[in-house]
VOKOLGU-615937 format. One record per residue (C-alpha): residue number from 1; z, y, x. Coordinates in Angstrom, 3 decimals. Layout:
REM VOKOLGU-615937
NUM_Z_Y_X
...
***
This chain:
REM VOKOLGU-615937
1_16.589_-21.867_46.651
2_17.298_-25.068_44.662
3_19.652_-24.425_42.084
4_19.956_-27.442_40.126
5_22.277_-29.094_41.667
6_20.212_-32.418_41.841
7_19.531_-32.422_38.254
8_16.104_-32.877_36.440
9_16.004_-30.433_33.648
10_12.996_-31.024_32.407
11_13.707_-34.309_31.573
12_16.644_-33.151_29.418
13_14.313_-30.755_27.573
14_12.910_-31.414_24.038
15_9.404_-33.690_25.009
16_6.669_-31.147_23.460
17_8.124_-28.380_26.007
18_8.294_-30.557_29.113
19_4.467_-31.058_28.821
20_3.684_-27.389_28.026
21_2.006_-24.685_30.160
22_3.134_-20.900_28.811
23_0.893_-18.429_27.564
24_-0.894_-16.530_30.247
25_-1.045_-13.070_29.759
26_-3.877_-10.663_31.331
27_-3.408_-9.033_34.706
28_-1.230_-6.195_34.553
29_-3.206_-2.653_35.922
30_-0.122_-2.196_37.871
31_0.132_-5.591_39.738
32_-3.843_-4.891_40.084
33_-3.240_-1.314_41.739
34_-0.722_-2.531_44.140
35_-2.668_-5.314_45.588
36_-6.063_-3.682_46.125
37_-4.014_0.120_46.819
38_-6.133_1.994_44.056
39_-4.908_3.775_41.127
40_-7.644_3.705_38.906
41_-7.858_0.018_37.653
42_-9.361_-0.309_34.018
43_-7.827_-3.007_31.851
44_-10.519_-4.591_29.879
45_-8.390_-8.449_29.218
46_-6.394_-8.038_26.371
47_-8.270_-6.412_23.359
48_-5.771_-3.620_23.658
49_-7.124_-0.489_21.774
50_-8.238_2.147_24.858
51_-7.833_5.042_22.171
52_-3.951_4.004_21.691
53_-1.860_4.693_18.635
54_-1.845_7.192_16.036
55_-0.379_10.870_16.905
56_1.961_9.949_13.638
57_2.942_6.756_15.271
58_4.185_8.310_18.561
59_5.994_11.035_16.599
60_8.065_8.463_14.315
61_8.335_6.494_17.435
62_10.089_9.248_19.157
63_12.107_10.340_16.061
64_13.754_6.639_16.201
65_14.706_7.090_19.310
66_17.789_9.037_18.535
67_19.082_5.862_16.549
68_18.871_3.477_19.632
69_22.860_3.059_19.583
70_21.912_0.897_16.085
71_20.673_-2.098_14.994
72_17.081_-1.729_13.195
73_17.463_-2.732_9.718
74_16.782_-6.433_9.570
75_14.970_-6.618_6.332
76_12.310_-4.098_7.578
77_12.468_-3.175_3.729
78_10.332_0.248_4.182
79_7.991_-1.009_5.962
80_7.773_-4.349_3.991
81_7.447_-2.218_0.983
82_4.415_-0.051_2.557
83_2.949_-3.636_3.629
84_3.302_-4.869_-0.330
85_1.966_-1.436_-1.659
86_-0.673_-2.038_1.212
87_-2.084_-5.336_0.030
88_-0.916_-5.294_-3.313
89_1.884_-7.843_-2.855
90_5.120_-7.861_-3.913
91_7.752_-7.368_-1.165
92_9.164_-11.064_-1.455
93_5.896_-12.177_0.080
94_6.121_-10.488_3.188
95_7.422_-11.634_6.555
96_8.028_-9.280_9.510
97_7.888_-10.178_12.976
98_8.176_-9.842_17.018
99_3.972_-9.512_17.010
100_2.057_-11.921_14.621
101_2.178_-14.080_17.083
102_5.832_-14.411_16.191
103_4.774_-15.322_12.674
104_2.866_-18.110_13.817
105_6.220_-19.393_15.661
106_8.188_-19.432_12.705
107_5.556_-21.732_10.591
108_5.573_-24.222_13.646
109_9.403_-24.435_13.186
110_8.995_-24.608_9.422
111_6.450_-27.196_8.787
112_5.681_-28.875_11.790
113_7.743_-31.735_13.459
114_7.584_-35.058_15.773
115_4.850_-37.368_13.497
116_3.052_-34.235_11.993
117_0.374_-32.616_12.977
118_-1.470_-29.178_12.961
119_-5.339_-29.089_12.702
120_-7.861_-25.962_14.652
121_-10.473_-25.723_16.243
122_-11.186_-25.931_19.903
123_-11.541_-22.145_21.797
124_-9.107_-20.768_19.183
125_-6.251_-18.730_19.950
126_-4.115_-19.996_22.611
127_-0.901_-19.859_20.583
128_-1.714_-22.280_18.258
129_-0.991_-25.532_20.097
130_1.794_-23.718_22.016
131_3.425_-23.481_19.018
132_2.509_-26.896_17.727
133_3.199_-28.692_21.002
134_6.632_-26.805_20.929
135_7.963_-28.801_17.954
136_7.134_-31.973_18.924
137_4.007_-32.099_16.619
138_0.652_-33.246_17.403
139_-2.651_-30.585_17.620
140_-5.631_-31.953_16.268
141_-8.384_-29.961_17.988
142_-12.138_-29.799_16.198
143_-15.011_-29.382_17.946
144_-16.562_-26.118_17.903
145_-19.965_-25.339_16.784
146_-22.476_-25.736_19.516
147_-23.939_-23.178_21.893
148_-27.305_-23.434_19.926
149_-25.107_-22.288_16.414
150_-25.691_-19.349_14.476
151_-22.178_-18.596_15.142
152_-21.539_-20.413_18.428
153_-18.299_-21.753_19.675
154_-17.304_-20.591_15.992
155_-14.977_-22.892_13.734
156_-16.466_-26.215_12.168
157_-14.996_-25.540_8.719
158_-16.731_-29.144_7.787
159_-15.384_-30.821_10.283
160_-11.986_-28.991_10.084
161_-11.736_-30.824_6.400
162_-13.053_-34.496_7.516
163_-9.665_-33.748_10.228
164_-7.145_-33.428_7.603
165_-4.968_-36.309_6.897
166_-1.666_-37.441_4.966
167_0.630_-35.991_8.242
168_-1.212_-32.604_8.549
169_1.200_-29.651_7.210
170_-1.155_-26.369_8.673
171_-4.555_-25.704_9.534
172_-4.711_-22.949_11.598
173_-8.345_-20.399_11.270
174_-8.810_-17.153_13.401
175_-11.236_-15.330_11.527
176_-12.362_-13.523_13.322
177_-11.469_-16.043_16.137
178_-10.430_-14.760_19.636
179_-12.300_-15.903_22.504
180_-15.290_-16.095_20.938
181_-15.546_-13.004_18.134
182_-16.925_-15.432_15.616
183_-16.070_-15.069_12.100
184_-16.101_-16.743_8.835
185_-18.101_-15.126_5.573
186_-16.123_-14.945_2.255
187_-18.087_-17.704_0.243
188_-17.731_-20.583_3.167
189_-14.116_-19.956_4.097
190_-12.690_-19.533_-0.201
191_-14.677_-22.959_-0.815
192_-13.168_-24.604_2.374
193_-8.776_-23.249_1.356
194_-10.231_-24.879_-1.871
195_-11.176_-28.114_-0.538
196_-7.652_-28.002_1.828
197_-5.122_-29.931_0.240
198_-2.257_-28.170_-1.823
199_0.395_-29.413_0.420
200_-1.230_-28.394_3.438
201_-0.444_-24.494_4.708
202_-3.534_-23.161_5.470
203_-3.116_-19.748_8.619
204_-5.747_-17.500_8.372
205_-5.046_-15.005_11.341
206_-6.737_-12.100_10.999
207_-5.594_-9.978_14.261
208_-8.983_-8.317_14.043
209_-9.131_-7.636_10.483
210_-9.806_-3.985_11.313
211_-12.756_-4.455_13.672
212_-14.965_-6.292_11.116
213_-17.168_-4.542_8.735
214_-19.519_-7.232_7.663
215_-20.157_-6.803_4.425
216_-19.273_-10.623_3.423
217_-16.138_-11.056_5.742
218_-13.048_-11.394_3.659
219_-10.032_-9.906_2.946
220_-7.750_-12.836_2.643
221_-4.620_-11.218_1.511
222_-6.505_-10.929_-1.910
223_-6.760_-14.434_-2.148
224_-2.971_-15.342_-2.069
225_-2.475_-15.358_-5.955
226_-5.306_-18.083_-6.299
227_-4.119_-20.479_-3.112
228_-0.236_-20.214_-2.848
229_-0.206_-22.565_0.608
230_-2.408_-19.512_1.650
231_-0.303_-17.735_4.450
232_-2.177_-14.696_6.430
233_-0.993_-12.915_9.398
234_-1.826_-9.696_10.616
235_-0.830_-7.078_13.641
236_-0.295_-3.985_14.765
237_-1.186_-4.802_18.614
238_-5.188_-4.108_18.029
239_-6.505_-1.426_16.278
240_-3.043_0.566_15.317
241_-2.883_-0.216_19.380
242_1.289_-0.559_19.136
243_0.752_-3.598_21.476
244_3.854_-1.934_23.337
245_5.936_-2.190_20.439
246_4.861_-5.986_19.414
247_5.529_-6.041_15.643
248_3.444_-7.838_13.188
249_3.372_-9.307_9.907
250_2.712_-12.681_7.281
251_1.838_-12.742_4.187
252_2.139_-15.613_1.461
253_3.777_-16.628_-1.747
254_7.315_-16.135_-2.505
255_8.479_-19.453_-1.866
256_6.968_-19.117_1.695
257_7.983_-16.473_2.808
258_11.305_-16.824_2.309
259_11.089_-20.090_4.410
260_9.789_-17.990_6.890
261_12.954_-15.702_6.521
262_15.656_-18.367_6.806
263_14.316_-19.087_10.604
264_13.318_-15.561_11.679
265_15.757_-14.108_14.189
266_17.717_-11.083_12.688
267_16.544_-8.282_13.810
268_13.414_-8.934_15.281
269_11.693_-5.873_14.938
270_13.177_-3.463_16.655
271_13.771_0.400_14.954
272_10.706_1.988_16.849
273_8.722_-0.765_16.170
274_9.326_-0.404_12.716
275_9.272_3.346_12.260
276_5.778_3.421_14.560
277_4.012_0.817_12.264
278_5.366_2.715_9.095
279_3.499_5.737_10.194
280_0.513_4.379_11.646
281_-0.253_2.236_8.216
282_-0.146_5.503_6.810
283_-2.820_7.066_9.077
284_-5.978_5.147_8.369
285_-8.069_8.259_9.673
286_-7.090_7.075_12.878
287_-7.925_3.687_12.478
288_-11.674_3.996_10.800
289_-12.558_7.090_13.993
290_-11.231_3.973_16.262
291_-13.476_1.260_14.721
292_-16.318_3.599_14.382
293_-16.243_4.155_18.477
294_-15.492_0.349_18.302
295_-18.927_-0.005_17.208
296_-20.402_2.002_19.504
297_-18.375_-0.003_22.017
298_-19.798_-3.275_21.253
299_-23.532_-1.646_21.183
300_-23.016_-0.275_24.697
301_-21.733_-3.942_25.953
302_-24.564_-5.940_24.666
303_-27.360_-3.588_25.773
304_-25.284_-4.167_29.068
305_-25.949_-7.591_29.251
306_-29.294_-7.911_27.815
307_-30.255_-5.459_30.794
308_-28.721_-7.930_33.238
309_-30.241_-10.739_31.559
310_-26.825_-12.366_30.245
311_-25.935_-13.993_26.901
312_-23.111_-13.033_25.172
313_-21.654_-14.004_21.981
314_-22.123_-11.441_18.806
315_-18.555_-10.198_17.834
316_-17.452_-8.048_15.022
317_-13.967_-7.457_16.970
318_-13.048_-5.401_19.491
319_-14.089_-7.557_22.234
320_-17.424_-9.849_23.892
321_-17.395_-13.250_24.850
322_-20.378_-13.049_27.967
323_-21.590_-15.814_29.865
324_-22.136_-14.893_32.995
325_-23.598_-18.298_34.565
326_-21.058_-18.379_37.193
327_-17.565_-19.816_37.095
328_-16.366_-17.126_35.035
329_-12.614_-17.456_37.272
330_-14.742_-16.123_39.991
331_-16.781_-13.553_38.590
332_-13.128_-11.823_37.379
333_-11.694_-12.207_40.990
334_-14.752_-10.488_42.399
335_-14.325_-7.609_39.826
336_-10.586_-7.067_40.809
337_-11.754_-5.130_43.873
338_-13.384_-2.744_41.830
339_-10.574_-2.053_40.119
340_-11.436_-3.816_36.480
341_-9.731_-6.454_35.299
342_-11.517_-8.938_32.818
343_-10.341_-12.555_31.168
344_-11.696_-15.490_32.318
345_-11.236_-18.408_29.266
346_-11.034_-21.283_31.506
347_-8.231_-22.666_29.210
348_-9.975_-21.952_26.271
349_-12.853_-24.467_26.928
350_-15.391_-21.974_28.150
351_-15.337_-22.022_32.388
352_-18.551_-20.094_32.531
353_-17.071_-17.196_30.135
354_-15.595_-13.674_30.285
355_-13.580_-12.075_27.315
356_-14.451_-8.331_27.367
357_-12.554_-6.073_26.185
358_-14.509_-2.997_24.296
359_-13.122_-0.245_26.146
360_-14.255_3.581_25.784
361_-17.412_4.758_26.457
362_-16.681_5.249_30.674
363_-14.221_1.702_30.983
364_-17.418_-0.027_29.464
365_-20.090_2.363_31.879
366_-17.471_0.804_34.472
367_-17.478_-2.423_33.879
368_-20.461_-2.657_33.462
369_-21.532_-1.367_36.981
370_-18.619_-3.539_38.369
371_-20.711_-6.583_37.176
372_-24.332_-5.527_38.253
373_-22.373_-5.062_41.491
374_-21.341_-8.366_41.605
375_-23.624_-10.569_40.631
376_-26.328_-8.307_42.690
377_-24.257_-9.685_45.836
378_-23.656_-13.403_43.973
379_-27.277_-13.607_44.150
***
């Protein structure tokens, strides 16, 4: 049904959205089940954590129930003050929100405009020129480091600098960076925020801080008090797996943060959010027994596709980027019968690709025979 009554919309609408294509999310395993009639789909597109959330979490989750009839308190304040005793921050420089992703939002609206622009690198994180695009700013996309890299498809961090110019206000840098499980060492991404202009607000998302264990990948968040246009983001959606309950978090000087806070929504983290993340910070058992089978995870993947004579990229996150030497869009619709449900990075660059997500031990075992399967009948 036509409901406009003969009028163009989009034409009305601000000129960054009327150009932009929305996020696309991974299959649901419910959407999945009801085409194919099975109810045993594994979900292996989103980097959700297959071990879920701390018991703690669920508990305080439940416990908040019983307050639903109020409004979560909008400064977060507990759980800003368990973030600030976390990193060793003081309160003022921390930013709640909907998801980091929401964090991201909220720098878009604060530094970015119509005749500014945002610089990252190509096959980053699809948010990033959403969020640019969305204000009217322009996204200056660096080339990638080639296939034949010791970190391929990996950020450029030299050519990321030479991109920088007088209208650039962020440089966003996913480390490590989703599709491709790359990740920047300590020494080569401090020396590179140096080199960034002072007026420029460099992002460093770190969704996957939890995941990496190199022994030269960096903690950021101890680098704020020697780079104040240093802002970095973190989540609970991966390895504290409250991607249910979407609540994340920035970090960043004083002066940004409240920035931040004059153009976040009230309330937007809602009380179970809130009270869930509280008690899963609190419960880093949980989080180092989920990393360790992490591990394990990623070991079980690769010796996957070295048996099936595949290349993948080497992640420390919690999931693979394979190439499968196929239009990766197909290979995932010829898995969807076997009830597992991949991501195919098409829009990130990489057409011949498939994000994996490390699942347990028997998702992976699944997966894994899903794909023999089908490229056994490809061929």
């Amino acid at each position: 049904m036509n409901t406009t009554g003969g009028r163009d919309f989009v034409s009305l609408a601000c000129t960054g959205v009327q150009g932009l294509e929305p996020y696309e999310p991974g299959k649901p395993v419910s959407e999945l089940e009801r085409e194919y009639g099975i109810d045993d789909a594994v979900k292996l597109a989103s980097n959700e954590n297959p071990f879920g959330p701390s018991s703690k979490a669920v508990d305080a989750a439940r416990q908040a129930l019983a307050a639903l009839a109020l409004y979560p308190d909008g400064n977060a304040f507990a759980l800003k003050q368990a973030l600030a005793a976390h990193h060793g921050v003081g309160a003022e420089q921390v930013t709640v929100g909907n998801g980091s992703n929401d964090i991201l939002e909220l720098l878009a609206r604060v530094f970015l405009q119509p005749g500014l622009n945002a610089v990252f690198s190509a096959h980053a994180f699809a948010v990033y020129p959403i969020v640019t695009q969305a204000v009217g700013a322009t996204a200056k996309v660096v080339a990638a480091n080639p296939p034949e890299h010791a970190s391929p498809y990996g950020h450029d961090l030299e050519a990321m600098a030479q991109a920088i110019d007088a209208q650039t206000r962020i440089v966003f840098i996913a480390n490590p960076n989703n599709p491709t499980g790359t990740w920047l060492p300590a020494a080569a991404l401090k020396a590179f925020i140096a080199e960034v202009p002072a007026e420029v607000v460099v992002v460093v998302d770190e969704a996957y801080f939890e995941y990496a264990r190199e022994p030269d990948y960096p903690d950021t968040s101890q680098w704020l008090d020697s780079f104040p246009n240093l802002v970095v983001t973190r989540t609970f959606s991966k390895a504290y797996g409250l991607a249910g309950l979407r609540v994340g978090y920035g970090l960043a000087c004083a002066q940004i943060a409240d920035l931040l806070n004059r153009v976040r929504q009230p309330f937007n983290v809602n009380a179970v959010a809130q009270a869930a993340a509280l008690a899963a910070l609190e419960d880093q058992a949980h989080i180092r027994d989920c990393v360790a089978k992490n591990s394990q995870g990623l070991q079980q993947l690769a010796a996957g596709f070295e048996r099936a004579g595949l290349a993948w990229v080497p992640s420390i996150a919690n999931f693979v980027l394979v190439d499968v030497g196929r239009p990766g869009a197909e290979v995932y619709q010829r898995l969807l019968p076997h009830g597992v449900i991949v991501r195919p990075v098409a829009n990130y660059g990489l057409p011949g690709f498939l994000r994996v997500t490390v699942g347990s031990a028997e998702q992976n075992a699944r997966f894994l025979a899903a794909l023999d399967s089908v490229l056994a009948e490809w061929d």
